[in-house]
C-alpha atoms as one frame of an Amber mdcrd trajectory, in Angstrom:
protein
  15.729   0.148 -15.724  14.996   3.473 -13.831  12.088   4.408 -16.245  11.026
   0.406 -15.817  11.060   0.746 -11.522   9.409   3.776 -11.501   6.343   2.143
 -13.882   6.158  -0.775 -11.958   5.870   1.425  -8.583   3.165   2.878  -9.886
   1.757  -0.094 -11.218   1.878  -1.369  -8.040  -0.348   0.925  -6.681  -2.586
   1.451  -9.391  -3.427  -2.300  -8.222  -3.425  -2.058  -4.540  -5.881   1.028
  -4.826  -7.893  -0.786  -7.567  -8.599  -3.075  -4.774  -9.524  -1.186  -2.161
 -11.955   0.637  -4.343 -14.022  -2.210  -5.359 -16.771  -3.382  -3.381 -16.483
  -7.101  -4.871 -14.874  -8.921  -2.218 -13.774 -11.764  -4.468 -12.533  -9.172
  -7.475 -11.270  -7.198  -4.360  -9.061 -10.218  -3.054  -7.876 -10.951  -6.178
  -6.390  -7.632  -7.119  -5.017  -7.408  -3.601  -3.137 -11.024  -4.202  -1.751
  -9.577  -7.771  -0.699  -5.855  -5.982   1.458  -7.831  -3.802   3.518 -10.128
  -6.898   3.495  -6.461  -8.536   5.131  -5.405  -4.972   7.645  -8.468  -5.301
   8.413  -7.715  -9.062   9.724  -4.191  -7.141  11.727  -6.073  -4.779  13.539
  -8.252  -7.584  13.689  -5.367 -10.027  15.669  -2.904  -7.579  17.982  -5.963
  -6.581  19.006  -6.475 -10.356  19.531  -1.858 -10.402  21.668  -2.727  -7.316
  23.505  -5.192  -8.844  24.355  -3.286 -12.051  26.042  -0.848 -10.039  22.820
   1.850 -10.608  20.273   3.044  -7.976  16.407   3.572  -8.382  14.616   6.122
  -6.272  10.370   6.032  -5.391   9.670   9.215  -7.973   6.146   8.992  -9.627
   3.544  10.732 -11.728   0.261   8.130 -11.574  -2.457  10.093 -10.348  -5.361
   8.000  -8.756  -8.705   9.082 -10.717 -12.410   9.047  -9.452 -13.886   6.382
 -11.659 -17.287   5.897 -10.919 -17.795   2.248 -12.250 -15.947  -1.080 -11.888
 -14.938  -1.935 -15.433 -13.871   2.334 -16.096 -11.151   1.082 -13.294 -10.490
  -2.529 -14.523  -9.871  -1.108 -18.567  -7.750   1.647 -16.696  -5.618  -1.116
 -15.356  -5.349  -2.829 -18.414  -3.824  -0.120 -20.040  -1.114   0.253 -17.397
  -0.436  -3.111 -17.255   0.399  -2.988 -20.895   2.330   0.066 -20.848   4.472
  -1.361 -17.972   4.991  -5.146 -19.777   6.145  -3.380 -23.218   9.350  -2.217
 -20.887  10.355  -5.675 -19.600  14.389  -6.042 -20.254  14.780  -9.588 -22.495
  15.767 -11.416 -19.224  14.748 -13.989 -16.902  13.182 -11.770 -14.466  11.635
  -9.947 -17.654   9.803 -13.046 -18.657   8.472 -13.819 -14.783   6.700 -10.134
 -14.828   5.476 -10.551 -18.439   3.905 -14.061 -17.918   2.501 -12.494 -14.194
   0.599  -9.970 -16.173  -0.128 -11.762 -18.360  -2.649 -13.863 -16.199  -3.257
 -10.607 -14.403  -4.721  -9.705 -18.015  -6.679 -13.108 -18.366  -8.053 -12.668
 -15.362  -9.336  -8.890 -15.907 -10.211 -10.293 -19.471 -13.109 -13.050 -17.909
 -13.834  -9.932 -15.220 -14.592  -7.437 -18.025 -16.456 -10.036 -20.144 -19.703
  -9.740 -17.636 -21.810  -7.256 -17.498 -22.908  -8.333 -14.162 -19.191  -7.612
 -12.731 -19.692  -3.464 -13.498 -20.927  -2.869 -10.494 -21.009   1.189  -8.779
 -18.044   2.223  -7.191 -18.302   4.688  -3.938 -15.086   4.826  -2.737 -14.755
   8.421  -3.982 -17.778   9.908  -3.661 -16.809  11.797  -0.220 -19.582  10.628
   1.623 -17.852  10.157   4.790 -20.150   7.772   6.878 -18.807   4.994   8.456
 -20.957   1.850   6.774 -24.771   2.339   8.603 -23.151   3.335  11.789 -24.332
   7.094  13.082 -21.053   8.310  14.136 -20.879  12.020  15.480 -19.392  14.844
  13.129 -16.133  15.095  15.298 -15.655  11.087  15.384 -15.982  10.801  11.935
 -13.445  13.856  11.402 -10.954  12.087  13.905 -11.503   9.026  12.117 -10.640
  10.616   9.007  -8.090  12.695   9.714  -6.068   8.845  11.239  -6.681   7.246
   8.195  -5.477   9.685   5.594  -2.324  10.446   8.085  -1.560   6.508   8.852
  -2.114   5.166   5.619   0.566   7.528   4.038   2.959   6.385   7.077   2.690
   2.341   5.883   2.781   3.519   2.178   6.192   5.080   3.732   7.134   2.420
   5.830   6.648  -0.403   3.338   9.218   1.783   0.730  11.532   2.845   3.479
  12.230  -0.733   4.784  12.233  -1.877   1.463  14.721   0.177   0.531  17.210
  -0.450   3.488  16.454  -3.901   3.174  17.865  -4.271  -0.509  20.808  -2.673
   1.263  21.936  -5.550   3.944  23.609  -8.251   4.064  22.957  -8.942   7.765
  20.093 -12.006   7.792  19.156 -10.289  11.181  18.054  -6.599   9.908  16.401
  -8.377   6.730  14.411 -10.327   8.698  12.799  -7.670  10.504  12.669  -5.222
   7.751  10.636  -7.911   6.103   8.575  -8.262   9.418   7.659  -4.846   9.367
   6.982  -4.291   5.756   4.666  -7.195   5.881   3.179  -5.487   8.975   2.663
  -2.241   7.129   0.858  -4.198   4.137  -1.324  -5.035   6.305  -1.943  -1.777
   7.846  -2.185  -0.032   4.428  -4.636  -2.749   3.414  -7.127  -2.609   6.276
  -6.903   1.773   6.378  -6.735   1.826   2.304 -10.522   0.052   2.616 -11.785
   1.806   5.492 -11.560   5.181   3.434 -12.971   3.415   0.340 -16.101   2.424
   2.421 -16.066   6.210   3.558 -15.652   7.255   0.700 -12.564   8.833   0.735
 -10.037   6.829  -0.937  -6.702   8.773  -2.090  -3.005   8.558  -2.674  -0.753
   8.981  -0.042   1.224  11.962  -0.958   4.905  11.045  -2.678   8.263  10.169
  -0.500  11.072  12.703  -0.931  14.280  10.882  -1.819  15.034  12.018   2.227
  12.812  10.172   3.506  14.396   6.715   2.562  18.023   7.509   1.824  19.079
   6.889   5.447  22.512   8.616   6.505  22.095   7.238  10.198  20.479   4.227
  10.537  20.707   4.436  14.703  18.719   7.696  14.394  16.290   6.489  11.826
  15.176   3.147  14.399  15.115   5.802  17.175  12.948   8.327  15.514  11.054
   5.204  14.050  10.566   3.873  17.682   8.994   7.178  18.672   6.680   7.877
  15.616   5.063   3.786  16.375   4.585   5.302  19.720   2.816   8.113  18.386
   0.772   6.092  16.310  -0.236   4.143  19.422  -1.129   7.427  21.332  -3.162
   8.162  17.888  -5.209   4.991  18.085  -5.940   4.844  21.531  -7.386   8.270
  21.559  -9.474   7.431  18.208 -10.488   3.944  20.249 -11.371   5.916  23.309
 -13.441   8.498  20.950 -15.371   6.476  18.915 -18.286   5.251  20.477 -18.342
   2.160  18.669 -17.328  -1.454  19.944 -16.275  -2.699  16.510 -14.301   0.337
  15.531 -13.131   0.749  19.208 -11.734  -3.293  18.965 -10.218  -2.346  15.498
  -8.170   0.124  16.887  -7.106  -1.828  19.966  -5.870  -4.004  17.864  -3.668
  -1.874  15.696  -2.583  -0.600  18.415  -1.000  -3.884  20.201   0.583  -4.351
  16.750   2.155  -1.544  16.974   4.281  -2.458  20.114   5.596  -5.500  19.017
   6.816  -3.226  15.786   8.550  -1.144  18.853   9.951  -4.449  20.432  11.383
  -5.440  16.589  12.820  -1.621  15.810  14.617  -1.937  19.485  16.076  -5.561
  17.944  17.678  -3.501  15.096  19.551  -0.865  17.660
């Protein structure tokens, strides 16, 4: 079951990042819908490890590669959608993954069928220019440097909650674990596809098992509290740096979604 979590992790991002890589906003909603039943298979697969008195942990090996067409990264996923299904337990939950991929697989099947779906991909071609917008070198370094740092903080988030959330029994901190996971799916989502359309789409860097096995969960909320704070220092500089409206609105807005998270971490002290 370890071996299984682990694959379906990484499945789960292989997915999400399959998403944000294509340019096809249909195929790119799509995937994006499937990443997050891959994300829920997670959720019901380290419930049933709980359960069976064993413990999973967010280890993984997938490396993200720079394909250079859409169907090189739809076959990829095929393959690891496979690999993952073969190690479905005989079970209930077993047969609600298998029959998920398998109309994950249909779906990629009709995809890969036309030639006129295998279109370029340039999320990885390091071009770093923000759509047709002439940013300045050191705007387009800030903006960088944000994304790479804040999308590996929801990649974190989103395990770290989910993790302490399989853990409770109090309706209360589930709740707003769930809040803020959804929150961070969000954020992962809109930064993952900002660096695609720069160009500069990677992995966020792997959790060590200290990150998310929390001895103190006061101190966790309270450093938690002041790292959202951060981030809202980080985006209001990057909003007052960027001298664009759009961008500058963007990050306004992330930024007022990061207080309420603040008002629901002070809920769980």
């Amino acid at each position: 079951m370890n071996k299984l979590y682990k694959k379906k992790h990484e499945l789960w991002l292989h997915i999400t990042f399959a998403s944000f890589a294509i340019n096809d906003e249909e195929i790119k909603s799509r995937l994006y819908d499937f990443s997050l039943i891959a994300f829920r298979h997670m959720k019901w697969l380290g419930t049933d490890i709980l359960c069976n008195a064993q413990d999973y942990n967010y280890d993984r090996d997938m490396k993200l590669f720079k394909r250079h067409s859409v169907f090189e990264i739809l076959h990829a996923l095929v393959t690891e959608i496979k690999e993952t299904s073969a190690l479905y337990p005989q079970s209930i939950l077993g047969e609600r993954m298998g029959t998920d991929d398998a109309y994950l697989l249909e779906y990629l099947a009709q995809i890969l069928h036309n030639e006129t779906n295998n279109k370029e991909v340039t999320a990885f071609n390091m071009k770093r220019k923000w759509l047709d917008k002439n940013l300045a070198q050191e705007q387009i370094d800030a903006l960088t440097m944000f994304l790479f740092e804040e999308s590996y903080k929801e990649y974190e988030l989103i395990l770290v909650y989910a993790f302490m959330q399989a853990r409770t029994d109090e309706a209360l901190e589930f709740n707003i674990f769930q809040d803020l996971i959804d929150e961070s799916h969000f954020h992962l989502k809109s930064f993952g596809n900002m660096m695609a359309k720069m160009g500069i789409l990677a992995l966020p860097r792997e959790l060590h098992p200290m990150t998310y096995i929390i001895k103190d969960l006061e101190k966790f909320v309270t450093d938690g509290i002041a790292e959202e704070e951060a981030a809202k220092v980080m985006c209001k500089e990057l909003s007052d740096a960027i001298k664009d409206e759009e961008l500058s609105k963007f990050f306004d807005f992330i930024n007022f979604q990061e207080s309420y998270h603040i008002e629901l971490m002070k809920k769980l002290l």
